[in-house]
BABASE-7235 format. One line per 10 residues: number of its first residue (from 1); their letters; for each residue z, x, y of C-alpha. Coordinates in steps of 0.05 Angstrom, whole numbers, m for minus. Example, Ala and Ser with C-alpha at 12.3 -4.5 7.8 and 13.67 -1.06 7.14 Angstrom:
BABASE-7235
1 = AS = 156/246/m90; 143/273/m21
This chain:
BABASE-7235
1 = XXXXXXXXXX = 0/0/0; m24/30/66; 39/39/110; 49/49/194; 46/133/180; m18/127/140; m41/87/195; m21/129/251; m55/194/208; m121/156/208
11 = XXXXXXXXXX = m112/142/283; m104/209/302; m160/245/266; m202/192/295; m197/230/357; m223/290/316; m299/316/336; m295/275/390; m360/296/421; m393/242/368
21 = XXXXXXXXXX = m342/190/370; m299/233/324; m358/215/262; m336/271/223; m369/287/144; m313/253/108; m272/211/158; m222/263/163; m199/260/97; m217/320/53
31 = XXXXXXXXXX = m236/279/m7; m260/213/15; m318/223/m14; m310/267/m79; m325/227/m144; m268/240/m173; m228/200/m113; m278/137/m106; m259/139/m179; m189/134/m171
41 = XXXXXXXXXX = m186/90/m106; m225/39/m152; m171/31/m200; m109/29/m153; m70/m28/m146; m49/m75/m94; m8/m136/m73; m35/m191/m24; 17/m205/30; m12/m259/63
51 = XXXXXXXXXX = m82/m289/51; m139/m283/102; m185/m323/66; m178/m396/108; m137/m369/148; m141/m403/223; m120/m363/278; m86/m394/339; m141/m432/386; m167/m381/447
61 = XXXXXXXXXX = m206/m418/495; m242/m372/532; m247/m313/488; m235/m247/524; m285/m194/500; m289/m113/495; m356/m75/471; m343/m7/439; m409/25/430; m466/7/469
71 = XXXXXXXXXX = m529/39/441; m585/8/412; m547/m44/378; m490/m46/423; m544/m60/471; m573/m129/442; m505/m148/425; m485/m162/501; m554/m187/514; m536/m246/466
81 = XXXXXXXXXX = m470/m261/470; m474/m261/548; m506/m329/536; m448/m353/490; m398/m401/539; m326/m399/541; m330/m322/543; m309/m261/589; m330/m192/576; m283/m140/606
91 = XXXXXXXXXX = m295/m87/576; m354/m33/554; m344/36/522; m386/87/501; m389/175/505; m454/170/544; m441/143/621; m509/120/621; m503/78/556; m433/50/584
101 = XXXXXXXXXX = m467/38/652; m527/5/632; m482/m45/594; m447/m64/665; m515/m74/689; m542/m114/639; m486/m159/659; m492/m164/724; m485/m234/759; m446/m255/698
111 = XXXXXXXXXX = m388/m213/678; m361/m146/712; m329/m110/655; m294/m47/665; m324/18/642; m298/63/596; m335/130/585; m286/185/550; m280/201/485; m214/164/459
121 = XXXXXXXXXX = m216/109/516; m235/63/464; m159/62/446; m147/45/518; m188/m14/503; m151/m30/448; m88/m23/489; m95/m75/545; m64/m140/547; m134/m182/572
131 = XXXXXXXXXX = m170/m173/508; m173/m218/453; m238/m196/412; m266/m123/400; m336/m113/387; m351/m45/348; m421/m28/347; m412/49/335; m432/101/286; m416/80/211
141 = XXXXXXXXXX = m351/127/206; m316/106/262; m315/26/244; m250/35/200; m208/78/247; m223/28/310; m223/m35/268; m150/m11/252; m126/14/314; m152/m51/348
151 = XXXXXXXXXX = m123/m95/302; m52/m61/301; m60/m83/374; m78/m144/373; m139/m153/377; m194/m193/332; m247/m144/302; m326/m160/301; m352/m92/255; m423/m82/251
161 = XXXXXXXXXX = m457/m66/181; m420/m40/139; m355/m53/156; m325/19/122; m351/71/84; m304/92/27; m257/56/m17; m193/69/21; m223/42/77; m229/m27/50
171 = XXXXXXXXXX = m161/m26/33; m136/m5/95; m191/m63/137; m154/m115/81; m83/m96/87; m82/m89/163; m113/m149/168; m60/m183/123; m5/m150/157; m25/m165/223
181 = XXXXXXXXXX = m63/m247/215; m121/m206/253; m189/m237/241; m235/m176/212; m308/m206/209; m358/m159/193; m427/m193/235; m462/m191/172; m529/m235/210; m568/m243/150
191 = XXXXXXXXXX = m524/m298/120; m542/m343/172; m623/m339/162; m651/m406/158; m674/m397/79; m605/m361/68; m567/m420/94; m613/m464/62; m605/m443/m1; m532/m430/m4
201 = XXXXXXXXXX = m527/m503/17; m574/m525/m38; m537/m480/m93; m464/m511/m65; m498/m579/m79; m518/m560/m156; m592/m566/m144; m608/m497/m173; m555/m520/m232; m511/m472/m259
211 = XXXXXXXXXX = m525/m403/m223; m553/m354/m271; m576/m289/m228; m585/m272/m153; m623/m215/m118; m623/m187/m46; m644/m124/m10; m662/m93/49; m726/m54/43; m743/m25/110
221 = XXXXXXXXXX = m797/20/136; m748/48/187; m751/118/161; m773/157/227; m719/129/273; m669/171/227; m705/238/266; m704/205/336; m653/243/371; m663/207/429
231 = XXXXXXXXXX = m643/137/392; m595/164/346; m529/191/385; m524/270/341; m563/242/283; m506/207/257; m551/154/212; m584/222/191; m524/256/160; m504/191/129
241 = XXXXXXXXXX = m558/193/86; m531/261/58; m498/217/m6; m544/182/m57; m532/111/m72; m538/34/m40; m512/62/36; m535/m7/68; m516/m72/13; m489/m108/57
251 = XXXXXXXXXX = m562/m153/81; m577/m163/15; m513/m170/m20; m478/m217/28; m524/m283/20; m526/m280/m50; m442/m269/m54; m440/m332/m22; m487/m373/m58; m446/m350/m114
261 = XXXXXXXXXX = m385/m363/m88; m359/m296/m92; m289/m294/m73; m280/m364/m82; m285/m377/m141; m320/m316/m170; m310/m240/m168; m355/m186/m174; m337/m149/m237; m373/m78/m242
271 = XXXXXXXXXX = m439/m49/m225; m482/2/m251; m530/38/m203; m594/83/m206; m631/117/m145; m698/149/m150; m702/227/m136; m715/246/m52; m796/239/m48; m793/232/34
281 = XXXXXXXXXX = m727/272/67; m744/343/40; m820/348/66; m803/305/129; m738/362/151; m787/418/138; m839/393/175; m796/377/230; m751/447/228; m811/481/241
291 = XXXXXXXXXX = m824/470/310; m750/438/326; m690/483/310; m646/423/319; m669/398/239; m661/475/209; m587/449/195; m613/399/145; m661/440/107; m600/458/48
301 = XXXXXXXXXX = m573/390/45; m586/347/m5; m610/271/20; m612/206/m23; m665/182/m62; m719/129/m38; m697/80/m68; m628/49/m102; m623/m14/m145; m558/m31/m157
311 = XXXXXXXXXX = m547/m83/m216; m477/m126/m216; m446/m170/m263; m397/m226/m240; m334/m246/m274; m363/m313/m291; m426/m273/m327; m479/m282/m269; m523/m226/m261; m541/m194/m192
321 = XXXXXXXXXX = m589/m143/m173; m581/m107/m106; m636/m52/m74; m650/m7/m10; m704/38/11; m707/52/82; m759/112/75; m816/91/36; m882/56/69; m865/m13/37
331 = XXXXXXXXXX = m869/m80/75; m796/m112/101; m763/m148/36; m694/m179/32; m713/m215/m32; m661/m265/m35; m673/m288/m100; m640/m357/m129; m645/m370/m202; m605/m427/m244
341 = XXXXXXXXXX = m619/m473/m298; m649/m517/m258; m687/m488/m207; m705/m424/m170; m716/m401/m89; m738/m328/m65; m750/m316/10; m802/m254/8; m844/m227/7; m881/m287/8
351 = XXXXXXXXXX = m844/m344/61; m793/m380/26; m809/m417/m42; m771/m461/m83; m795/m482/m152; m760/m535/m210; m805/m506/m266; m858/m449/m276; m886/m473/m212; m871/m467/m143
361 = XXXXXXXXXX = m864/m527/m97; m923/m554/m45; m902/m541/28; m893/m616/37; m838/m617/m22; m805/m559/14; m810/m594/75; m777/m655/42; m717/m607/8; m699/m568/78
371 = XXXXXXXXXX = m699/m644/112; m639/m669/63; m603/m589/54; m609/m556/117; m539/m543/141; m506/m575/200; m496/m506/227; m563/m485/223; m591/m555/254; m535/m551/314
381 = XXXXXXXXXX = m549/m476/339; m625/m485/333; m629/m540/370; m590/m500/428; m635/m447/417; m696/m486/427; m661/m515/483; m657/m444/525; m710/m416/499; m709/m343/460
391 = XXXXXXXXXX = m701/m309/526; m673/m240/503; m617/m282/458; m665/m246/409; m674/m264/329; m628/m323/312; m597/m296/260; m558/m252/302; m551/m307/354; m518/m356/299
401 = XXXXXXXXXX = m468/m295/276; m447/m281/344; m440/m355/359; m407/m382/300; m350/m330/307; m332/m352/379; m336/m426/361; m286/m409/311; m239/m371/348; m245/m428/405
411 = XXXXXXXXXX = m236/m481/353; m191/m444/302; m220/m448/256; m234/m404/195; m287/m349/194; m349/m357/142; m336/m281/135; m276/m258/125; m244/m184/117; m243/m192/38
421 = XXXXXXXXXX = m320/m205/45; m326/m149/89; m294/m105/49; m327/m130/m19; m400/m123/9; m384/m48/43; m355/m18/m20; m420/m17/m60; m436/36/m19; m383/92/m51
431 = XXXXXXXXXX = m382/57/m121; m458/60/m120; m448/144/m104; m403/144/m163; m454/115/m213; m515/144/m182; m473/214/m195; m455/201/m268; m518/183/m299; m515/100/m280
441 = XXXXXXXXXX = m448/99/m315; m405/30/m297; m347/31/m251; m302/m39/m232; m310/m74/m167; m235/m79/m130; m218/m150/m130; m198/m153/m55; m172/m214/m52; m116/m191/m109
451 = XXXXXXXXXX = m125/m256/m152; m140/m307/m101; m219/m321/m113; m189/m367/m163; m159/m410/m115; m197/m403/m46; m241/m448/m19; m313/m444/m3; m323/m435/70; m356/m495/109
461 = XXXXXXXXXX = m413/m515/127; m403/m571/165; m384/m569/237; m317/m602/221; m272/m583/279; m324/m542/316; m400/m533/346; m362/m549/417; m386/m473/437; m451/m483/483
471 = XX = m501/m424/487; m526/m418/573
């Protein structure tokens, strides 16, 4: 059980290598990443002290807001939720003035946060008394040690993808959160895609029948922004890619958790992963090291392999397959495969189908099933969107995630996400190493919820107690 001086430890070697937001090899533990401690970590275990899952958090009307990071996706993140009412940002942070200045800009007319430009002022942040939400929209390895340090204060968390990076750290994101009745959503935007939503409705409602196996990835050509030093603060998303395994689950994993009810009423129950050898990191660093000395650093590190499928079986016996290749010339895939007794949906790469046999539906049928399953949710935030127009509130996905979460801190109500999901869909990533390392050999999936999938209930749907957020 993480304690207050195993908190205050991680705290302080935060502040370590401070010149990139103290993102340090190994999070400033020595052996956060050896196999032999994801091993371990896995098999530790742990006592709930209070249950997060439906938890509602006392009602904040206007919700008091604080950016931490403000690069390219800290960046978009104001741009939407400026348009979310009942809010007040007071606060950006980031290393580079310009980044943290540009953010004041961008809100100009609307809000006049405070700017915070030194390397640990995002404690400050955490510190004051005005704040009740903290965005964190840093470099992966930094998430944990803020999340923490703002909750121990406080202060809601909204993590970006993926919420934490080892084992421990999902641990620590669960039991602070426990401790403390902090909310700890991780903005995973990809559950609230139309087909996503959709479908998760339509499996809820038994039209697939009894779920048999799910699929989800995120296959992105992305792979030239990882050299862009420009748009990638010290080529932080660079070095992460020195381990080999699933380093980004959490787009295709988290729809497909839900649909299955994953945490309530199923668990994950081990995984077995495989990645394919480095066909693209190798001859891209050489090339580049010749004429830029900044990329002879990488030329004896080892990167991960193209591509990582990840296969999972569920306590219940459902089967789940989960891949990523972000550096192969392959068009943009989530998958999001359905598949039951009675039916089947997949998203891409094709638009979404849906078939009751051998055969996939007509457009008219499918037109006919989103009619009667399309959730409430989905039906109340697009009409808003339609209503203001796309503006720069950007893809709706990432709209609905950023919405939903202040409607349900307004409202108190219960997040769709919680911090057992959070830390579920992020710890693929170092049990995927471990497997990858020792020849696809299985390892168990922590149950983060400690026993309580049995028992919790599905998040909902509806807009029971909510939807009273408007978007300007």
């Amino acid at each position: 059980m993480s304690n207050r001086r195993d908190f205050i430890k991680t705290a302080g070697l935060a502040s370590l290598g401070a010149s990139i937001w103290g993102c340090t090899a190994n999070n400033g533990t020595p052996d956060a990443y050896s196999l032999d401690h994801i091993r371990e970590s896995s098999l530790k275990q742990h006592r709930q002290t209070f249950n997060m899952c439906g938890y509602a958090a006392p009602k904040i009307d206007t919700v008091r807001i604080a950016c931490i990071g403000v690069g390219a996706r800290g960046t978009v993140t104001l741009r939407r939720i400026r348009h979310i009412a009942n809010i007040d940002i007071k606060a950006v942070c980031d290393v580079r003035t310009s980044h943290a200045e540009g953010g004041k800009k961008l809100l100009e007319g609307v809000f006049s946060p405070d700017v915070y430009t030194g390397v640990d002022d995002w404690k400050k942040i955490c510190e004051r008394n005005d704040i009740d939400l903290v965005y964190i929209n840093t470099p992966w390895d930094m998430h944990v040690p803020m999340a923490l340090f703002a909750m121990e204060h406080g202060k809601h968390v909204a993590v970006e993808v993926p919420a934490a990076q080892t084992v421990d750290e999902c641990w620590q994101l669960v039991e602070t959160s426990e401790r403390t009745r902090m909310h700890c959503m991780m903005l995973e935007n990809c559950c609230y895609g139309f087909f996503e939503m959709l479908t998760i409705n339509m499996a809820r409602q038994g039209f697939f029948g009894d779920l048999i196996h799910v699929e989800g990835a995120y296959i992105h050509d992305n792979f030239n922004s990882l050299f862009n030093k420009d748009g990638r603060w010290d080529l932080w998303r660079l070095k992460a890619n020195r381990r080999t395994g699933n380093l980004y689950p959490t787009h295709g994993i988290g729809p497909v958790c839900q649909a299955l009810g994953v945490n309530r009423g199923d668990k994950l129950d081990y995984l077995v992963s495989l990645s394919s050898a480095d066909f693209s990191f190798e001859p891209k660093l050489k090339e580049l090291a010749a004429t830029d000395p900044d990329f002879k650093q990488f030329l004896n590190d080892s990167f991960r392999g193209n591509l990582n499928t990840t296969s999972i079986r569920t306590t219940k016996g459902r089967s789940m397959m989960i891949q990523h290749d972000f550096s192969s010339p392959r068009p943009y895939s989530r998958i999001h495969l359905i598949s039951g007794t009675k039916g089947t949906a997949q998203e891409y790469p094709l638009p979404g189908r849906i078939a009751l046999g051998h055969e996939w539906m007509t457009e008219d049928e499918i037109k006919e099933i989103e009619a009667q399953y399309t959730p409430e949710i989905i039906k109340h935030v697009g009409k808003m969107y339609s209503e203001v127009g796309e503006q720069d509130h950007g893809d709706y996905m990432s709209m609905i995630v950023n919405w939903r979460l202040i409607d349900c801190l307004r409202n108190g109500l219960p997040l769709d996400q919680d911090v057992y999901d959070a830390a579920l869909w992020s710890v693929i990533i170092p049990l995927s190493v471990w497997s990858v390392a020792n020849k696809s050999a299985p390892i168990d999936i922590p149950d983060f919820t400690c026993g309580k999938w049995q028992t919790n209930k599905e998040f909902d749907l509806t807009l029971n107690g909510g939807g009273t957020t408007k978007i300007i």
